[in-house]
MMTF fields as JSON, N, C-alpha, C and O atoms, coordinates in Angstrom:
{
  "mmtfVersion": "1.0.0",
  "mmtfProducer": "UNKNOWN",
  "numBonds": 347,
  "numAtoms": 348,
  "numGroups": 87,
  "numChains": 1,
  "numModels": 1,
  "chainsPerModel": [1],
  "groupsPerChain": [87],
  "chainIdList": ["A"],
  "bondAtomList": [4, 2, 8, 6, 12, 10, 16, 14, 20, 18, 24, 22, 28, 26, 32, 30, 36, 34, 40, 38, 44, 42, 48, 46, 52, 50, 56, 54, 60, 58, 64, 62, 68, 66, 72, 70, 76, 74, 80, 78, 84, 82, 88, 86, 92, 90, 96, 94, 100, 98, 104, 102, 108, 106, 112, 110, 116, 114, 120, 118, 124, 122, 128, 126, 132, 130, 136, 134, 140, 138, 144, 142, 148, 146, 152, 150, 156, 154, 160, 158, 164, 162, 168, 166, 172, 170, 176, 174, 180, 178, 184, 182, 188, 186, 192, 190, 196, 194, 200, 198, 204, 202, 208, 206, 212, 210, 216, 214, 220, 218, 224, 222, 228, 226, 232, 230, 236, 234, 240, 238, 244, 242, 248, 246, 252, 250, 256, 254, 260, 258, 264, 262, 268, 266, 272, 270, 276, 274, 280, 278, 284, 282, 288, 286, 292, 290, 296, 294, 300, 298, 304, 302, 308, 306, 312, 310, 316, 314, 320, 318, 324, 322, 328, 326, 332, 330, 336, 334, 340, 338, 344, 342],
  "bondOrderList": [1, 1, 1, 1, 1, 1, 1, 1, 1, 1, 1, 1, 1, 1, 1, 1, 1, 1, 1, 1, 1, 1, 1, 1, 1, 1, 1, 1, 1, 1, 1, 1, 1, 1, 1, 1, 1, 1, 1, 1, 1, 1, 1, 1, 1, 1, 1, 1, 1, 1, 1, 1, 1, 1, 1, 1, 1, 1, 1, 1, 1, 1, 1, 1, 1, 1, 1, 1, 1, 1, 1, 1, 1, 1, 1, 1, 1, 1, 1, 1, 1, 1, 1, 1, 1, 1],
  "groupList": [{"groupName": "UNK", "atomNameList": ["N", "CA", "C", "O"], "elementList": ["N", "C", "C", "O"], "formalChargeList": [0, 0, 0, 0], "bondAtomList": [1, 0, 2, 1, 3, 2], "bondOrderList": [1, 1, 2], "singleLetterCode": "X", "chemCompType": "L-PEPTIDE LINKING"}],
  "groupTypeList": [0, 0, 0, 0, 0, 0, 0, 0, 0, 0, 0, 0, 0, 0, 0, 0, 0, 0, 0, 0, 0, 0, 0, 0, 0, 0, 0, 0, 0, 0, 0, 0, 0, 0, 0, 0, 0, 0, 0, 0, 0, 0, 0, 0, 0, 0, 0, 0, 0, 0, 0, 0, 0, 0, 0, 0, 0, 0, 0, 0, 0, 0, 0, 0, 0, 0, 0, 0, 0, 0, 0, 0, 0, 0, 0, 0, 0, 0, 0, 0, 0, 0, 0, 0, 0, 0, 0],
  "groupIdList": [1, 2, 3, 4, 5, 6, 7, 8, 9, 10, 11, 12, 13, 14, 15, 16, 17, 18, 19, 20, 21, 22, 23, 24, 25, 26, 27, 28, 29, 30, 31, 32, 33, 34, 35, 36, 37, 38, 39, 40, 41, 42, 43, 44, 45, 46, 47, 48, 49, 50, 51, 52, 53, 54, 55, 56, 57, 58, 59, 60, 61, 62, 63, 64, 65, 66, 67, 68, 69, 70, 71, 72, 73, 74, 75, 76, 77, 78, 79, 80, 81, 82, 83, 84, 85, 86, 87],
  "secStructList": [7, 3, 3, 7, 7, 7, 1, 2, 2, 2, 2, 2, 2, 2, 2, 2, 2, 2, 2, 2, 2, 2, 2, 6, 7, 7, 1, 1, 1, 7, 3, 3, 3, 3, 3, 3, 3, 3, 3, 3, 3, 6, 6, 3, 3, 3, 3, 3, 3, 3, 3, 4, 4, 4, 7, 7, 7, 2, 2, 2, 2, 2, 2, 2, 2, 2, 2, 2, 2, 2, 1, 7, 7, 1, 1, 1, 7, 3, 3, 3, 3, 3, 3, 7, 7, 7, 7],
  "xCoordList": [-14.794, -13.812, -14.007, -14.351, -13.801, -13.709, -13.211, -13.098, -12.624, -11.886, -12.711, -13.848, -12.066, -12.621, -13.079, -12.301, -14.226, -14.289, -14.297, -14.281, -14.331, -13.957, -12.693, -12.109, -11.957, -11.068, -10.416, -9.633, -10.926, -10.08, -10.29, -9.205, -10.978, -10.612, -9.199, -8.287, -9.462, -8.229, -7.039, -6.029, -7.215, -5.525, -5.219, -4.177, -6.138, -5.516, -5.209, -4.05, -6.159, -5.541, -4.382, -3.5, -3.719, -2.523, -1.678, -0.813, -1.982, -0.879, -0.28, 0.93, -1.009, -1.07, -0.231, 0.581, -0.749, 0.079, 1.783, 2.681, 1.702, 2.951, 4.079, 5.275, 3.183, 3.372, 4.534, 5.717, 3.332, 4.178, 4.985, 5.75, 4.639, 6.213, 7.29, 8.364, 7.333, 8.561, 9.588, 10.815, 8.884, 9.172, 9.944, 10.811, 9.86, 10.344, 11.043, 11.263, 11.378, 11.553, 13.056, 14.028, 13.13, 14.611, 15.405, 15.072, 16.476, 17.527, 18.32, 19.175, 17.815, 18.099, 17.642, 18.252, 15.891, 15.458, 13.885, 13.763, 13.044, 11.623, 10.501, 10.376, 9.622, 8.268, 7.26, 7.291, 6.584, 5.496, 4.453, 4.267, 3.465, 1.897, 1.58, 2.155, 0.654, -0.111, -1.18, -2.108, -1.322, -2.681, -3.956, -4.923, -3.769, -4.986, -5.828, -6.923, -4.501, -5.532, -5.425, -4.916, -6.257, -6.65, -8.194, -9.155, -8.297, -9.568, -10.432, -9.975, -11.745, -12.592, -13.015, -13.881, -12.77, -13.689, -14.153, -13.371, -15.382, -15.754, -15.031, -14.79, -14.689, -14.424, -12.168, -11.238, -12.358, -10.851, -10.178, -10.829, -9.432, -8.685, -7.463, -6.438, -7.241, -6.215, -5.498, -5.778, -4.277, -3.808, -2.396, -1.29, -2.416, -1.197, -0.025, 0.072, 1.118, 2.611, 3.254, 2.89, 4.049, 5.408, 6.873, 7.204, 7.422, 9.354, 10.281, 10.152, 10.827, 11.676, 12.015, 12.377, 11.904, 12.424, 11.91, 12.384, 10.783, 9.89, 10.304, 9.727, 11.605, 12.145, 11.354, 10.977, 11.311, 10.944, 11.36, 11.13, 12.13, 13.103, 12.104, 10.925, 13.599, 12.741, 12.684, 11.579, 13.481, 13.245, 11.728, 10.77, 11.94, 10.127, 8.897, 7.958, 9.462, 8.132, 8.016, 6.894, 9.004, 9.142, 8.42, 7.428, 8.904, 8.66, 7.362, 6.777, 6.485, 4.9, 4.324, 3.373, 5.075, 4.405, 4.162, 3.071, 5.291, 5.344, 4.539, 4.118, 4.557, 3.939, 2.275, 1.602, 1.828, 0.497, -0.013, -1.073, 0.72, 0.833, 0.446, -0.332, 1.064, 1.047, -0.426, -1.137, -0.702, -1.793, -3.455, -4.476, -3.447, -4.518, -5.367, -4.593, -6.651, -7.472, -8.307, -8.615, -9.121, -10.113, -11.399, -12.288, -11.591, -12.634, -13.382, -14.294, -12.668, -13.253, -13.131, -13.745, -11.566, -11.031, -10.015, -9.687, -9.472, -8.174, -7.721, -8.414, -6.271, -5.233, -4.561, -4.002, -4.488, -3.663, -2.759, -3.266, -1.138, -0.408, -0.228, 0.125, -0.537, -0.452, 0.4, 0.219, 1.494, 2.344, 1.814, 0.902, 2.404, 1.909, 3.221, 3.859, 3.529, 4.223, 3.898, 3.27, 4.374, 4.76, 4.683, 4.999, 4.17, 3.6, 4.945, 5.062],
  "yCoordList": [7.909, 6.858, 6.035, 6.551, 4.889, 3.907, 2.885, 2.41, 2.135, 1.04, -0.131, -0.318, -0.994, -2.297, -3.386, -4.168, -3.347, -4.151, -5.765, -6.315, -6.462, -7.671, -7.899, -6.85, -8.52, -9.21, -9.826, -9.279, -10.74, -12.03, -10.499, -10.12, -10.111, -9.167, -8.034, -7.772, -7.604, -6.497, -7.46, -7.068, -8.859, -9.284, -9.968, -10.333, -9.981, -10.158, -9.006, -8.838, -7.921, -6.8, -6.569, -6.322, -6.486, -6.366, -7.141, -6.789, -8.379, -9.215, -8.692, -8.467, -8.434, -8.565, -6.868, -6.772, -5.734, -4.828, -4.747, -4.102, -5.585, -6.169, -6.879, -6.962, -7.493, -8.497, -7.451, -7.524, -6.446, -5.567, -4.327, -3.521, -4.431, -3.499, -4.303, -3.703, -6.024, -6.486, -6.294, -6.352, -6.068, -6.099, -5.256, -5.559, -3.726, -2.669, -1.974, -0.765, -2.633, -1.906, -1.449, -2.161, 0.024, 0.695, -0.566, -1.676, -0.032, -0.561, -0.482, -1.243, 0.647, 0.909, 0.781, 0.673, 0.834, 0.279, -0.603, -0.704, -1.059, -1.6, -0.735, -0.11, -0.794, -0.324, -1.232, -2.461, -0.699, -2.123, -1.578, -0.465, -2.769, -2.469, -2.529, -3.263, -1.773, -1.85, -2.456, -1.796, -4.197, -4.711, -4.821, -5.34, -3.846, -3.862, -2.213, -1.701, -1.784, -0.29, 0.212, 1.136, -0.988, -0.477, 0.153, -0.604, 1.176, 2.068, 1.897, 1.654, 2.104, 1.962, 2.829, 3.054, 3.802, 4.96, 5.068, 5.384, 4.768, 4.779, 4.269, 4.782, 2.616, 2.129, 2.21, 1.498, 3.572, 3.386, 2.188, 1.82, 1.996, 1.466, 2.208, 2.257, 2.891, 2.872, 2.615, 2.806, 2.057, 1.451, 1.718, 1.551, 1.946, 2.455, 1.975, 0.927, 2.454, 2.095, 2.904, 4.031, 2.378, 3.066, 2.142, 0.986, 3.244, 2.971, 3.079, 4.072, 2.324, 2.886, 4.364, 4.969, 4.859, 6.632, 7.563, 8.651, 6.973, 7.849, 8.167, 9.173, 7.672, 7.874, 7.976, 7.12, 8.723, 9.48, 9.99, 11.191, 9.293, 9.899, 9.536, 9.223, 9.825, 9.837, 8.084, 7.734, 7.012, 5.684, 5.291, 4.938, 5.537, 5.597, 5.68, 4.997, 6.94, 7.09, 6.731, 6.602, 6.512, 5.182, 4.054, 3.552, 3.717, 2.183, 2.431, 1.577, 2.962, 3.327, 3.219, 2.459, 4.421, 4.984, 3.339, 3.019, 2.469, 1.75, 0.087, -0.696, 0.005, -1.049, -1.22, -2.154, 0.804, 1.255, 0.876, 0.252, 1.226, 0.707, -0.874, -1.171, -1.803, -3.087, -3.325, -4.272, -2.736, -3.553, -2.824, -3.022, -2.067, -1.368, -3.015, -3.972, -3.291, -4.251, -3.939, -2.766, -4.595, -4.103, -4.252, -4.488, -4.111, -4.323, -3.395, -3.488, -2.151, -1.223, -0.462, 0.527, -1.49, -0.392, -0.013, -0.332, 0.762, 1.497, 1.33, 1.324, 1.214, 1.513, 2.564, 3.079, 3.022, 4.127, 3.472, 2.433, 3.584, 3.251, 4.827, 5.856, 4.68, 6.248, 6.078, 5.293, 6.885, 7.048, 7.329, 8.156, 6.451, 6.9, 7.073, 6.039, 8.062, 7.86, 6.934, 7.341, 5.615, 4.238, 5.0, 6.156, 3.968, 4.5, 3.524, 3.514],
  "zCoordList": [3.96, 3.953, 5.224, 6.287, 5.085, 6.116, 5.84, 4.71, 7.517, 7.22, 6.779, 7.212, 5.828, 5.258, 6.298, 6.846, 6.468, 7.236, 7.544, 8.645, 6.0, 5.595, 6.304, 6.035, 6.968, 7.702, 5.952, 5.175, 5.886, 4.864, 3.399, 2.958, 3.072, 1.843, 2.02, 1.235, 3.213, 4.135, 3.853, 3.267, 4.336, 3.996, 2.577, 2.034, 2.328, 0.339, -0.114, -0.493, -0.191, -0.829, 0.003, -0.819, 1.507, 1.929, 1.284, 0.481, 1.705, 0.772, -0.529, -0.497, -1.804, -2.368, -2.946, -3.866, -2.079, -1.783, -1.635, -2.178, -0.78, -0.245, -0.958, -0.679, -2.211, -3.086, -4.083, -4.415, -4.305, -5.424, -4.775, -5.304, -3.734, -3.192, -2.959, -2.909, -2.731, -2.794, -4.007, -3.916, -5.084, -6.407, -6.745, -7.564, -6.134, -6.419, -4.941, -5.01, -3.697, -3.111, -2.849, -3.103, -2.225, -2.073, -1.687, -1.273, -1.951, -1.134, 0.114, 0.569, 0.558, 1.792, 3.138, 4.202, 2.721, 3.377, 3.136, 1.915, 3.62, 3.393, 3.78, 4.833, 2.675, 2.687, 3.523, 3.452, 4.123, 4.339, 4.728, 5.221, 4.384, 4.425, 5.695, 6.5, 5.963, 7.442, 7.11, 6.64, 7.32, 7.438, 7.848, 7.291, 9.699, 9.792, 9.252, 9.485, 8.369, 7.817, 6.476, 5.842, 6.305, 4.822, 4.656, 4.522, 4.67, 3.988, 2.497, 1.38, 2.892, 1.297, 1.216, 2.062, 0.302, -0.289, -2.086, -2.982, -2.234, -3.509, -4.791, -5.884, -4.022, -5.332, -5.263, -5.64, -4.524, -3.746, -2.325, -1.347, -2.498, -2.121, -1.195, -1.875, 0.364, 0.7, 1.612, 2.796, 1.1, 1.67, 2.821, 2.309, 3.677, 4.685, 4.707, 5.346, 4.129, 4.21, 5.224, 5.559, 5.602, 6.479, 6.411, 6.149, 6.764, 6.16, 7.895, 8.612, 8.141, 9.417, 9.459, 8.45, 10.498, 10.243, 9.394, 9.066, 9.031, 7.78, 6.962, 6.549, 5.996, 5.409, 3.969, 3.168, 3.986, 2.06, 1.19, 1.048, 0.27, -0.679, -1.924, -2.09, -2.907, -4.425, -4.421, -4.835, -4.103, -4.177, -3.788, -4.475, -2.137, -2.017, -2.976, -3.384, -3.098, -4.2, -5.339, -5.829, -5.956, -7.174, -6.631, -7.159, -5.667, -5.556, -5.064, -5.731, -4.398, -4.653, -5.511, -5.691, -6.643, -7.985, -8.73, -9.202, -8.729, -9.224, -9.002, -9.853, -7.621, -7.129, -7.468, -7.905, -6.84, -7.516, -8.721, -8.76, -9.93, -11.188, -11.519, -12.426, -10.698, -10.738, -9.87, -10.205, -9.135, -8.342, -8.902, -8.243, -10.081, -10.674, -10.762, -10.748, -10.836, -11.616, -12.303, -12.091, -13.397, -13.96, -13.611, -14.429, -12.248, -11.598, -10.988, -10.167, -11.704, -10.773, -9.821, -9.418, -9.238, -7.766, -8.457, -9.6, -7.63, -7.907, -6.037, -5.019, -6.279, -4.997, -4.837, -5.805, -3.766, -3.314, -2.699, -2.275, -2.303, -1.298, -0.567, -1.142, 0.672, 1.598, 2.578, 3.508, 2.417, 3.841, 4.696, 4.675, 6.194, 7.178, 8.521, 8.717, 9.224, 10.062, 11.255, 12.232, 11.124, 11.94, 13.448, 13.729, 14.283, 15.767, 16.558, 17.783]
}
């Protein structure tokens, strides 16, 4: 695994990450993408989220499960969204 090293590809797929967690996210609090760490491994895609307070409930992971779902293409990659505890 390694990070993507395309600059302008790293922030579309963020964006675009970002795009579909607005769609679905908790209500309590926000998910968000970490732009400069998104990873490529074989065709994978992953991508680093974190929540204030690391908060991980069952909403979270809906709104992952779900955003994931939305950002599949038929191109070949697949996305992961991966928690990460925020520095």
């Amino acid at each position: 695994m390694k990070k993507l090293a395309d600059s302008k590809t790293r922030k579309k797929i963020a964006k675009l990450a970002q795009e579909a967690l607005d769609r679905h996210q908790p209500r309590k609090y926000r998910v968000s993408v970490d732009p400069s760490a998104i990873l490529e491994d074989d065709g994978w895609y992953h991508i680093l989220v974190t929540t204030p307070n690391d908060v991980r409930d069952r909403d979270f992971y809906d709104a992952l499960a779900e955003a994931e779902g939305e950002l599949q293409d038929g191109n070949g990659h697949q996305y992961l969204l991966v928690p990460v505890i925020a520095d």
